[in-house]
DONU-276675 format. One record per residue (C-alpha): residue in three letters; x, y, z. Coordinates in Angstrom, 3 decimals. Example, Ala and Ser with C-alpha at 12.3 -4.5 7.8 and 13.67 -1.06 7.14 Angstrom:
<atoms>
{atom 'ALA'; {12.300; -4.500; 7.800}}
{atom 'SER'; {13.670; -1.060; 7.140}}
</atoms>
This chain:
<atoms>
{atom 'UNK'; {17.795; -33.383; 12.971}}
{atom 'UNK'; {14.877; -33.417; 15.188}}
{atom 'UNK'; {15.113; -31.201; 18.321}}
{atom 'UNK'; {14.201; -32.297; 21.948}}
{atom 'UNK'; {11.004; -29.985; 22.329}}
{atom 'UNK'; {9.593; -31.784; 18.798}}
{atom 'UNK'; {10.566; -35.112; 19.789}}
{atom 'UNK'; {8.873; -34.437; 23.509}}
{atom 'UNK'; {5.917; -33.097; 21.188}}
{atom 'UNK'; {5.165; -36.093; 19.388}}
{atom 'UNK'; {6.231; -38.880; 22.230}}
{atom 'UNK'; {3.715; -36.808; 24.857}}
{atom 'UNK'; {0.399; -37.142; 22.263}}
{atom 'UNK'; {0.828; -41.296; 22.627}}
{atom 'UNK'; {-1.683; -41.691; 25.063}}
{atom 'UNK'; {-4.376; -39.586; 22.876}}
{atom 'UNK'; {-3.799; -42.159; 20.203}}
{atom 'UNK'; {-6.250; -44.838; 19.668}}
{atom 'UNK'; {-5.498; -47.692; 17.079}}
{atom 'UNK'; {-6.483; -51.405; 15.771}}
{atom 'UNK'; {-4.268; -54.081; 15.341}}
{atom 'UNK'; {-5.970; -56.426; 12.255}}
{atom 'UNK'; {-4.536; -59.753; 12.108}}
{atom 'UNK'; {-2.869; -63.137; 13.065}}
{atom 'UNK'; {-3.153; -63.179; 16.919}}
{atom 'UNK'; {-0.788; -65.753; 17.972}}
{atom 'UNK'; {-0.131; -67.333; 21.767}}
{atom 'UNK'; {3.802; -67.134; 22.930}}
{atom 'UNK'; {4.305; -70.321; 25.173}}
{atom 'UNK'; {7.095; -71.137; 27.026}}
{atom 'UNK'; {7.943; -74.384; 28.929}}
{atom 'UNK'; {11.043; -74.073; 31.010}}
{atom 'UNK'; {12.537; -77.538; 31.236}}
{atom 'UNK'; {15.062; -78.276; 33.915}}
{atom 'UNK'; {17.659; -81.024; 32.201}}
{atom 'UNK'; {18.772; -82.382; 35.642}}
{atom 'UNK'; {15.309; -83.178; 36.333}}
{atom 'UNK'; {14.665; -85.979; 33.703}}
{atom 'UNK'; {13.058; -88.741; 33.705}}
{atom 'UNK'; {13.010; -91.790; 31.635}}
{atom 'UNK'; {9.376; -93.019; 30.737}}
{atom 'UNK'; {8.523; -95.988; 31.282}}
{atom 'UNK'; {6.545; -96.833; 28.368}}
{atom 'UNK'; {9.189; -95.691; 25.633}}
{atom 'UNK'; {12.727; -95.474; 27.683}}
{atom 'UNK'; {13.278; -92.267; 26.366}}
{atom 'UNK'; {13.857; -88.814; 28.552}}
{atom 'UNK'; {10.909; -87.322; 30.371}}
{atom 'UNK'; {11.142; -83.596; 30.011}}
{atom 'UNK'; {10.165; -81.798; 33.494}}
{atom 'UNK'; {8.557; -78.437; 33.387}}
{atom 'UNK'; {9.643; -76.467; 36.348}}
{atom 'UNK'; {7.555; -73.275; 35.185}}
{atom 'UNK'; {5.319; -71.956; 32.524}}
{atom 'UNK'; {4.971; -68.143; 30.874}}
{atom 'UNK'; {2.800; -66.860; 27.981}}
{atom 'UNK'; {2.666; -63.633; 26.222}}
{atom 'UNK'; {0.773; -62.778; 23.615}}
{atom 'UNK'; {2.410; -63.478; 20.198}}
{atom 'UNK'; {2.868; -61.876; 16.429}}
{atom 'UNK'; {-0.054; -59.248; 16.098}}
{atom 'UNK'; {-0.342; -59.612; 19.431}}
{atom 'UNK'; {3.261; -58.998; 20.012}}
{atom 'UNK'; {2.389; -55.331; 18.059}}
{atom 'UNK'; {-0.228; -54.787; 20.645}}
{atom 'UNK'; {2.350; -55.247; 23.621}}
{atom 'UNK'; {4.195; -53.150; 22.646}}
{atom 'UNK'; {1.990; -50.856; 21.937}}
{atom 'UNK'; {0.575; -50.807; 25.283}}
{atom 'UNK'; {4.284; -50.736; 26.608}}
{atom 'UNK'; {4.429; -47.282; 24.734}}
{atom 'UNK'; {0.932; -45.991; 26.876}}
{atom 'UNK'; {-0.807; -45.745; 23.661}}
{atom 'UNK'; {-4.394; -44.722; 24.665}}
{atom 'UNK'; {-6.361; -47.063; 23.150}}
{atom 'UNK'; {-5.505; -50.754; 21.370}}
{atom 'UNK'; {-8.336; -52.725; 19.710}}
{atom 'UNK'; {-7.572; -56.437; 18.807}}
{atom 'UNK'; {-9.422; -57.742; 15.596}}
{atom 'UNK'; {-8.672; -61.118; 14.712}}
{atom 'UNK'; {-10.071; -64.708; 15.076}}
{atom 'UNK'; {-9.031; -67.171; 17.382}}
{atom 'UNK'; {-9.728; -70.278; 19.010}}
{atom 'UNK'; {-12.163; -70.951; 21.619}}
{atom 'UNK'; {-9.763; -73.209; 23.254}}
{atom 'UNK'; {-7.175; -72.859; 26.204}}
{atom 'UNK'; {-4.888; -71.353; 24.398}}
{atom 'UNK'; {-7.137; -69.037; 23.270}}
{atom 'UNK'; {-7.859; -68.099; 27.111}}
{atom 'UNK'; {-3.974; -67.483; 27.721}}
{atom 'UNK'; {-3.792; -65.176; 25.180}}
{atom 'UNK'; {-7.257; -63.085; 25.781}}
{atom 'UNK'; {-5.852; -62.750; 29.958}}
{atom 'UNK'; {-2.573; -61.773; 28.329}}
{atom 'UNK'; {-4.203; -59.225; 26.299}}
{atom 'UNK'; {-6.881; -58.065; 29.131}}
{atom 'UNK'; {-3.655; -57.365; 31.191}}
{atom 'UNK'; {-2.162; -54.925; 28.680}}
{atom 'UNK'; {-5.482; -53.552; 28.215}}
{atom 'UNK'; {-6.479; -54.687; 25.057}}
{atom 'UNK'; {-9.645; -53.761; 24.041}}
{atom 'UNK'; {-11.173; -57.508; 22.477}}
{atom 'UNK'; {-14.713; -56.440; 21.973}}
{atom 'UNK'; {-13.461; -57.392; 17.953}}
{atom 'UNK'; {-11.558; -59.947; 18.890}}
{atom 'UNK'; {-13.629; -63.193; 17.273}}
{atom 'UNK'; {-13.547; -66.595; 19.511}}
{atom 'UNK'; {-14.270; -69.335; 17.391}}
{atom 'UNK'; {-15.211; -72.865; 18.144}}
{atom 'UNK'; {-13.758; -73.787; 14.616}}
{atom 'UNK'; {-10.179; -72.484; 14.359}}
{atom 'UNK'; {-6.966; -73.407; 16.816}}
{atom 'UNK'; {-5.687; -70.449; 18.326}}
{atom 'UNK'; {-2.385; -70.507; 16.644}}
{atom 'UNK'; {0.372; -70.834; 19.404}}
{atom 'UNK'; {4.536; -70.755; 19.455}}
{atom 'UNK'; {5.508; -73.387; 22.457}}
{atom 'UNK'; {8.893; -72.671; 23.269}}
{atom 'UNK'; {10.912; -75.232; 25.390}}
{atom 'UNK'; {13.444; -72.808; 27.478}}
{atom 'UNK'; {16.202; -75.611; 28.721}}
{atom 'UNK'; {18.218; -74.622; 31.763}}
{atom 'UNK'; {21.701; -74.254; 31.371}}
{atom 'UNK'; {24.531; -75.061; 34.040}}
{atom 'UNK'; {24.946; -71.185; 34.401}}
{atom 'UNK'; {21.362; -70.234; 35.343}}
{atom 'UNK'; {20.295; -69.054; 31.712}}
{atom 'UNK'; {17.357; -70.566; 29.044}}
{atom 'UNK'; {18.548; -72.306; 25.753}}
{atom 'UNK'; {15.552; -72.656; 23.380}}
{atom 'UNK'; {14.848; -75.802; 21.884}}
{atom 'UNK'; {13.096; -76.862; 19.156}}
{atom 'UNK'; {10.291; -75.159; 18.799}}
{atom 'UNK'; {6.273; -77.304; 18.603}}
{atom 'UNK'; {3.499; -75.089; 16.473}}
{atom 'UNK'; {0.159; -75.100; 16.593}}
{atom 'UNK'; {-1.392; -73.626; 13.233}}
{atom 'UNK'; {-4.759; -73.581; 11.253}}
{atom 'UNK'; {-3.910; -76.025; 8.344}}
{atom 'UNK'; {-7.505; -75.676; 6.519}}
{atom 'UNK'; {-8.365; -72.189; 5.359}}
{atom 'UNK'; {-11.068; -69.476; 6.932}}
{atom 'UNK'; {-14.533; -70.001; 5.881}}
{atom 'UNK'; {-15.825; -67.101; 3.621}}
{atom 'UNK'; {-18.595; -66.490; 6.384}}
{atom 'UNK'; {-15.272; -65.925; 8.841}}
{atom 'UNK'; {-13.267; -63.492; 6.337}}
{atom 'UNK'; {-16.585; -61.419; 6.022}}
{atom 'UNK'; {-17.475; -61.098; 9.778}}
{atom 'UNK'; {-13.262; -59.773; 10.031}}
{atom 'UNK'; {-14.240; -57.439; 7.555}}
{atom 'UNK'; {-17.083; -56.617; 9.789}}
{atom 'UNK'; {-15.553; -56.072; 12.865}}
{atom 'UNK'; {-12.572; -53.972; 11.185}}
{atom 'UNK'; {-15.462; -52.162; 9.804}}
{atom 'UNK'; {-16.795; -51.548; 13.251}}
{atom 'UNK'; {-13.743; -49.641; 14.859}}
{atom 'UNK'; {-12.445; -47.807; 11.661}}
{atom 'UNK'; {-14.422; -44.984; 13.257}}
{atom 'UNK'; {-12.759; -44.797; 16.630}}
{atom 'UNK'; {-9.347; -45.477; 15.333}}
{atom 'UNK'; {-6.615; -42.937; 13.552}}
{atom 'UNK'; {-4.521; -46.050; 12.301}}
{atom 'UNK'; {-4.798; -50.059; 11.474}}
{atom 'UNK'; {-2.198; -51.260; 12.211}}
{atom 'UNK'; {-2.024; -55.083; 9.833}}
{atom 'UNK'; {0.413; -58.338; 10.910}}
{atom 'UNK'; {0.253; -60.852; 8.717}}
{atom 'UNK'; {1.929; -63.509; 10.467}}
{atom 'UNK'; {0.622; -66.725; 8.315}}
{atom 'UNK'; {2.796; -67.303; 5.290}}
{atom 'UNK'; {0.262; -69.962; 3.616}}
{atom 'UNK'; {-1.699; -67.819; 1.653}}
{atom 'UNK'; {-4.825; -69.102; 2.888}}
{atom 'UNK'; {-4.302; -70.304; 6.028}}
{atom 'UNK'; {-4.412; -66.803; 7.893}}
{atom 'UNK'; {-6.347; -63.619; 9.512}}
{atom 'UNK'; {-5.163; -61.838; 5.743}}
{atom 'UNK'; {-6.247; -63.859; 2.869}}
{atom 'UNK'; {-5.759; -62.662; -0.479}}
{atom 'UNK'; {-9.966; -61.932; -0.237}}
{atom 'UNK'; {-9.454; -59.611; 2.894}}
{atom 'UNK'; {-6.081; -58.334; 1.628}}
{atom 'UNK'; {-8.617; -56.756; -1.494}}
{atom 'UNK'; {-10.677; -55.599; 1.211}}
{atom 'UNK'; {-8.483; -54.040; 3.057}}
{atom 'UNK'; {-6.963; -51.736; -0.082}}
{atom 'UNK'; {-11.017; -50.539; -0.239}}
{atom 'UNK'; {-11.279; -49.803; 3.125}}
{atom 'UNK'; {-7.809; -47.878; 2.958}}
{atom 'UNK'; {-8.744; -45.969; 0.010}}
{atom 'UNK'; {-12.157; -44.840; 0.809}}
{atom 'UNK'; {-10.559; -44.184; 4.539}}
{atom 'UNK'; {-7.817; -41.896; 3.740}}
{atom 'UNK'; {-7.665; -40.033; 7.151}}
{atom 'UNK'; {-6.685; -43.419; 8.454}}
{atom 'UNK'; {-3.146; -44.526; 8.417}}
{atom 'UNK'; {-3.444; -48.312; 7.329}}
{atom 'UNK'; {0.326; -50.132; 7.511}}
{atom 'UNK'; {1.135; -53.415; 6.916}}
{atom 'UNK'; {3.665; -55.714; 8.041}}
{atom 'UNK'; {3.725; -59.342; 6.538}}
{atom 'UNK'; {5.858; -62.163; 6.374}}
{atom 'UNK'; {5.453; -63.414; 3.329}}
{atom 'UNK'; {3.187; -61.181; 1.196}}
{atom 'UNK'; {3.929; -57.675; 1.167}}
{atom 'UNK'; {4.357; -57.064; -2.298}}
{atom 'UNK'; {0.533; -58.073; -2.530}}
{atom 'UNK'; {-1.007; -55.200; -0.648}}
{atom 'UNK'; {-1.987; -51.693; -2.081}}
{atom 'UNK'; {-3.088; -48.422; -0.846}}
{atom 'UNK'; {-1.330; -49.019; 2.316}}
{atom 'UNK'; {2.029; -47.993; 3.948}}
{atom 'UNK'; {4.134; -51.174; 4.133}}
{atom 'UNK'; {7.740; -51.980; 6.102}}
{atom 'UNK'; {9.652; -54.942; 4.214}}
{atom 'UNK'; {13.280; -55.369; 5.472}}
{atom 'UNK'; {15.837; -55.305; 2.386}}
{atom 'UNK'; {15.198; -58.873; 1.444}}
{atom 'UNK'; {11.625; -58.716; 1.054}}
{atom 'UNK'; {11.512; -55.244; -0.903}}
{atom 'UNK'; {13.353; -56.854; -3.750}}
{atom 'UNK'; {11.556; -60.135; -3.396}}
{atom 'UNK'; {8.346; -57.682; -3.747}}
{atom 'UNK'; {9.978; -55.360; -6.501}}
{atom 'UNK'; {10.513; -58.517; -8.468}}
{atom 'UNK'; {7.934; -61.129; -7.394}}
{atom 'UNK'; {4.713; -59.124; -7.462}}
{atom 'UNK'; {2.256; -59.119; -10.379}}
{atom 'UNK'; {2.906; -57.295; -13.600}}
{atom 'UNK'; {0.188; -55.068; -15.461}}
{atom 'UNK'; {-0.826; -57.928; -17.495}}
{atom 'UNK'; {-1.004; -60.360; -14.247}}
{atom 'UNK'; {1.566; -62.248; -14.908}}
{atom 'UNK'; {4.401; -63.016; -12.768}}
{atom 'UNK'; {7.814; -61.567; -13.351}}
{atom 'UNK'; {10.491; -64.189; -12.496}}
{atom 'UNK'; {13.333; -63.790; -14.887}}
{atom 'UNK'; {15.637; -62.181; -12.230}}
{atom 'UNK'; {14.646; -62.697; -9.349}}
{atom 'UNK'; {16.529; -65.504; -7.974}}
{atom 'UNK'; {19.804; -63.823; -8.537}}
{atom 'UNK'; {18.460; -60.041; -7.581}}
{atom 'UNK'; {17.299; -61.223; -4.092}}
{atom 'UNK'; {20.242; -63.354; -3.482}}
{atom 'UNK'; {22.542; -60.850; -3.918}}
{atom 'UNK'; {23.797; -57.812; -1.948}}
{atom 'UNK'; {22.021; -54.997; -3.022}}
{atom 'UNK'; {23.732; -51.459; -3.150}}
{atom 'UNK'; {21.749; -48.731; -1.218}}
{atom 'UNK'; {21.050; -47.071; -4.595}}
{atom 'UNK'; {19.274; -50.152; -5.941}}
{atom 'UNK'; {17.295; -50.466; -2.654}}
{atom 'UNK'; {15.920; -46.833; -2.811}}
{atom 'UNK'; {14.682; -47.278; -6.333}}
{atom 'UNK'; {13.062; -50.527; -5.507}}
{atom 'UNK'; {11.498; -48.425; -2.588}}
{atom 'UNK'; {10.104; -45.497; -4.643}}
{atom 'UNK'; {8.596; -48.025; -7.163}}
{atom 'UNK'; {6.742; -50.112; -4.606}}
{atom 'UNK'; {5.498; -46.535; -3.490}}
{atom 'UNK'; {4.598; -45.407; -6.579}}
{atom 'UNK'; {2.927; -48.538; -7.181}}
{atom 'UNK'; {1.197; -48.870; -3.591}}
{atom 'UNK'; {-0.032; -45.346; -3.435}}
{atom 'UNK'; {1.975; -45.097; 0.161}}
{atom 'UNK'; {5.029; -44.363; 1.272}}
{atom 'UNK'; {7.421; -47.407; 1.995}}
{atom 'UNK'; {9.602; -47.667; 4.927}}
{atom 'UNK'; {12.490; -50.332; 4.465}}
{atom 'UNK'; {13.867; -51.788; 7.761}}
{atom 'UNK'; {17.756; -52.398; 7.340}}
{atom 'UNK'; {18.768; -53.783; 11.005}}
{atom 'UNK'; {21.649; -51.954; 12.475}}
{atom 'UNK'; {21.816; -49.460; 9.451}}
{atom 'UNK'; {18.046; -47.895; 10.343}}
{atom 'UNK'; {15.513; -47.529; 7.542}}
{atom 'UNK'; {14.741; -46.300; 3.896}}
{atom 'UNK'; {11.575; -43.824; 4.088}}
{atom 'UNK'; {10.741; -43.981; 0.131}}
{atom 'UNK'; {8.210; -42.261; -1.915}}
{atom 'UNK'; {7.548; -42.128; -5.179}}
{atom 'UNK'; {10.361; -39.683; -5.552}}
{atom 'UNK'; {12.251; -39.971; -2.778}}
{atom 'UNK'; {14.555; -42.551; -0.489}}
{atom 'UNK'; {15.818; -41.234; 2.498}}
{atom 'UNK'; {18.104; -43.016; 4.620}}
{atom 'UNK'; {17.159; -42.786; 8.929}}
{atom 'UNK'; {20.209; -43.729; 10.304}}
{atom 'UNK'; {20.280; -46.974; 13.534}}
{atom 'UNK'; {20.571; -46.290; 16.816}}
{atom 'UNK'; {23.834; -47.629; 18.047}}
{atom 'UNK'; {23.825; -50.423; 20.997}}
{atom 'UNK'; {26.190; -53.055; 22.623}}
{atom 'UNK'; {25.927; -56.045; 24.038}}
{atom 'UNK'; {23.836; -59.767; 23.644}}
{atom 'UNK'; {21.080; -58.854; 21.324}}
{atom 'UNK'; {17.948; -60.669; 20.569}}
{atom 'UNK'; {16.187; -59.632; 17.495}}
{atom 'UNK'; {13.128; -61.426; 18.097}}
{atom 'UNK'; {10.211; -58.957; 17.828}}
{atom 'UNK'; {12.342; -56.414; 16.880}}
{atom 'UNK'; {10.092; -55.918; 13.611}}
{atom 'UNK'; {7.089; -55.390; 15.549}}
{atom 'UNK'; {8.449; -52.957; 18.113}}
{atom 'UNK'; {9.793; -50.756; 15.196}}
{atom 'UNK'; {6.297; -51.068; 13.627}}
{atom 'UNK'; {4.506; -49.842; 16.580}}
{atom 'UNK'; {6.755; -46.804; 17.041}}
{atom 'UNK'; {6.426; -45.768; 13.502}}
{atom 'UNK'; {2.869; -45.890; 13.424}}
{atom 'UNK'; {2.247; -44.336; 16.955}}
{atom 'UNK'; {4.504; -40.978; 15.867}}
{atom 'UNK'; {2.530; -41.058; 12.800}}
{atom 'UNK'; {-0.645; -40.557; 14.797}}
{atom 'UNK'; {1.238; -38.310; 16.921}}
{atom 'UNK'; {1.556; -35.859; 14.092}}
{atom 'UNK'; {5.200; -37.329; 13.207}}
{atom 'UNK'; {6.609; -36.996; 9.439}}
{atom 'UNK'; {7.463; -40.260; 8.020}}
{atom 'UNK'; {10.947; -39.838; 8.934}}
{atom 'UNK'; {10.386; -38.429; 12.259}}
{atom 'UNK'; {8.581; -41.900; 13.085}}
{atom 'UNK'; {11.091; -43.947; 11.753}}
{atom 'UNK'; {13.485; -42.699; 13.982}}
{atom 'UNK'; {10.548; -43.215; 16.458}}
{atom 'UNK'; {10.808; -47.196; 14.934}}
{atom 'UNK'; {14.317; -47.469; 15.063}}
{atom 'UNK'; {14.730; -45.931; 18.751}}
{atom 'UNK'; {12.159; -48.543; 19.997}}
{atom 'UNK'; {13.966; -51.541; 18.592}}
{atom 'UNK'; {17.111; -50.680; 19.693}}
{atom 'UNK'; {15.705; -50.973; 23.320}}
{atom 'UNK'; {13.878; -54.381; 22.314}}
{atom 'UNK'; {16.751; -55.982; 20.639}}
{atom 'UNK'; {18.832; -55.431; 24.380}}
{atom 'UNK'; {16.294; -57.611; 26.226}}
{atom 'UNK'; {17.780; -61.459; 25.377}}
{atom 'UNK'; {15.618; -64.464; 25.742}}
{atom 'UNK'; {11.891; -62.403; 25.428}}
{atom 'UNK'; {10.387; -60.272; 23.144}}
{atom 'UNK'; {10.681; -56.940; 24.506}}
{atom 'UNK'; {9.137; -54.094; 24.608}}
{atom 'UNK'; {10.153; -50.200; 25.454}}
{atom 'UNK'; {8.598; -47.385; 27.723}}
{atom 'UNK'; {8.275; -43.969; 26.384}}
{atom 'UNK'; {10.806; -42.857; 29.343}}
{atom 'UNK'; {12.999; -45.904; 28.115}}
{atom 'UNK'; {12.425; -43.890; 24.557}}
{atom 'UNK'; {13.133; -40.786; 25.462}}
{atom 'UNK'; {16.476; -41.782; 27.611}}
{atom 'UNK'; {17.810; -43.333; 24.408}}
{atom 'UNK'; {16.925; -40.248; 22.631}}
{atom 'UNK'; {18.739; -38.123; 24.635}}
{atom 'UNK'; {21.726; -40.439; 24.880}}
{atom 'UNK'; {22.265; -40.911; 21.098}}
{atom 'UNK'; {20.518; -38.413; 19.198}}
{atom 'UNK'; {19.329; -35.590; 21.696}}
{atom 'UNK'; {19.762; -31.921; 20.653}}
</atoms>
C-alpha cells in the first residue's frame, strides 16, 4: 500500500519531467451533424448532412501527449511525420495549445496527415451519436530517407528527455511512424540508452519490440506470447488461434507476462480494464488492483491515459507498481468523460487517490 506523503512525492516531481512522444501523430475530427437540418441534394436526391459545428484534438500519439500535458508534465516533445496539409495545421495548433514542443515534429509535403473524422449526430435529447467513422491514412509506405531523418530527430532529444514514450497507432506494418526498420532502431537506441525509460504501446505489433517496457492488454500478451518469432525465426502458430480465443486464467497471463519480460529485457505491464494491471518480470507477476467507478463510461483513450501515468511516475522516481497504480488512477478519470477522449489533472489524480485508495 502506498501512503499519501509517497504518492504526493511522486505526483509533485511531474512538472520536472521532460519526455518524447515517438510516433503515429494522428488528427481527431469531429463534425457535429444536426439530423433536423437535412437537406436533399439536388444532384443525387439523397440527404445533405449539415454541420452545425466543428472540434479537433489531437489524436493517437498525440492523444498520449494530451494527456500528458493534462498531467503538467514539464516538458513534451512530439517526433513524428506528418502532412503538410490542413489537417496537418489542426493538429500542430492543437498541439501548440497544450504546449507541445514540435521542433521534431517532421511536416512533409509527401505524406497525409493521418486523421479520424468523426460525424457526432444530434440526438432528440441534446446528446452526440457517432456515426460511421471516414479515415484518412498513408496507404504507400515511408521512404527510407523519411525513417532515417525519425531516427534523427529521436536522436536529437534523447538527451533532454528521461523517457520515450512510443504509440504505434498504424497496424499495416509498413504504413506507419514504427516500421519494422525503426522498430530495430529503436531496441539500439534503448539499449545503448539505458538511463532512458523507452515504453511502447502498439496496436498491432507489440510482441515485435525488444529492450523496451511494453503495455499489451490481455488479448495482445497472448497474441504476442504465441505469435512472435521463435529462436530459429520461424513463426509459432500451432496454438494460437485457440490460446487467444479463449479466457485465460490469471495464472496463465502472469507466465505469459514474465516470458515476454524475460524475452524483452523489460518489465511488462498488462492492462486488464476494470481488474487493473499485471506488472511482470522475469520472475515476477504482480497483480495492481482497478480503481472502482460508476456510471456511462467511454473507454476511448483510456489506453493512452494509463500509458502516460505509468510512464510519468516512472520518471517521478515511481516503482513499476507504484506507476501502475499511477496508470490505472488516470484512466479511471478518463473512462468517466463520455463522448471525448479525456484526460485527468493531477488534483483530479490525487482526489481519486484519496477517495479510493488514500492512507
Amino acid at each position: 500500500m502506498i501512503t499519501s506523503d509517497r504518492f504526493l512525492e511522486i505526483l509533485d516531481a511531474f512538472p520536472t519531467v521532460r519526455l518524447a512522444v515517438f510516433g503515429d501523430f494522428f488528427l481527431d475530427k469531429y463534425l457535429v451533424i444536426d439530423p433536423a437540418l437535412n437537406e436533399p441534394s439536388l444532384e443525387t436526391g439523397l440527404d445533405a448532412f449539415q454541420v452545425v459545428s466543428i472540434r479537433h484534438s489531437p489524436g493517437a500519439a498525440g492523444t498520449v501527449t494530451s494527456n500528458l500535458a493534462a498531467l503538467q508534465i514539464g516538458a513534451i516533445h512530439a517526433v513524428g511525420a506528418i502532412g503538410d496539409d490542413g489537417q496537418g495545421y489542426e493538429l500542430r495548433q492543437g498541439l501548440q495549445r497544450r504546449g507541445v514542443d514540435m521542433e521534431h515534429l517532421l511536416v512533409l509535403d509527401e505524406i497525409f496527415t493521418p486523421t479520424y473524422t468523426k460525424p457526432m449526430v444530434i440526438q432528440p435529447d441534446g446528446g452526440e451519436q457517432e456515426s460511421n467513422r471516414v479515415d484518412l491514412k498513408n496507404r504507400r509506405p515511408l521512404s527510407d530517407t523519411v525513417q532515417e531523418r525519425l531516427i534523427a530527430e529521436l536522436q536529437a532529444v534523447l538527451p533532454e528527455v528521461q523517457a520515450v514514450i512510443i504509440a504505434d497507432q498504424v497496424a499495416e506494418t509498413q504504413l506507419g511512424v514504427i516500421t519494422p526498420t525503426v522498430r530495430d532502431r529503436l531496441a539500439t537506441l534503448a539499449a545503448e540508452h539505458e538511463d532512458v525509460v523507452f515504453f511502447a504501446d502498439s496496436r498491432a505489433s507489440i510482441g515485435e519490440f525488444r529492450n523496451v517496457m511494453i503495455k499489451p492488454n490481455a488479448r495482445e500478451a497472448v497474441a504476442a506470447r504465441f505469435i512472435a518469432p521463435d529462436d530459429e525465426g520461424a513463426v509459432n502458430r500451432a496454438t494460437t488461434d485457440g490460446a487467444i480465443n479463449r479466457a485465460t486464467t490469471p495464472d496463465e497471463l502472469g507466465a505469459f507476462g514474465r516470458e515476454l519480460a524475460r524475452r524483452n529485457g523489460r518489465p511488462v505491464f498488462i492492462t486488464l480494464g476494470p481488474d487493473g494491471m499485471l506488472v511482470c518480470r522475469e520472475d515476477t507477476a504482480i497483480h495492481v488492483p482497478g480503481i472502482p467507478v460508476e456510471g456511462p463510461l467511454d473507454i476511448c483513450g483510456a489506453g493512452d491515459s494509463a500509458t502516460s501515468g505509468i510512464v510519468a511516475a516512472l520518471c517521478s522516481g515511481a516503482t513499476c507498481e507504484e506507476a501502475a497504480l499511477f496508470g490505472n488512477l488516470v484512466a479511471s478519470i478518463t473512462v468517466q468523460q463520455v463522448g471525448t477522449t479525456g484526460t485527468a489533472s493531477p488534483a483530479e489524480v490525487l482526489q481519486r487517490f484519496l477517495d479510493t485508495c488514500g492512507a
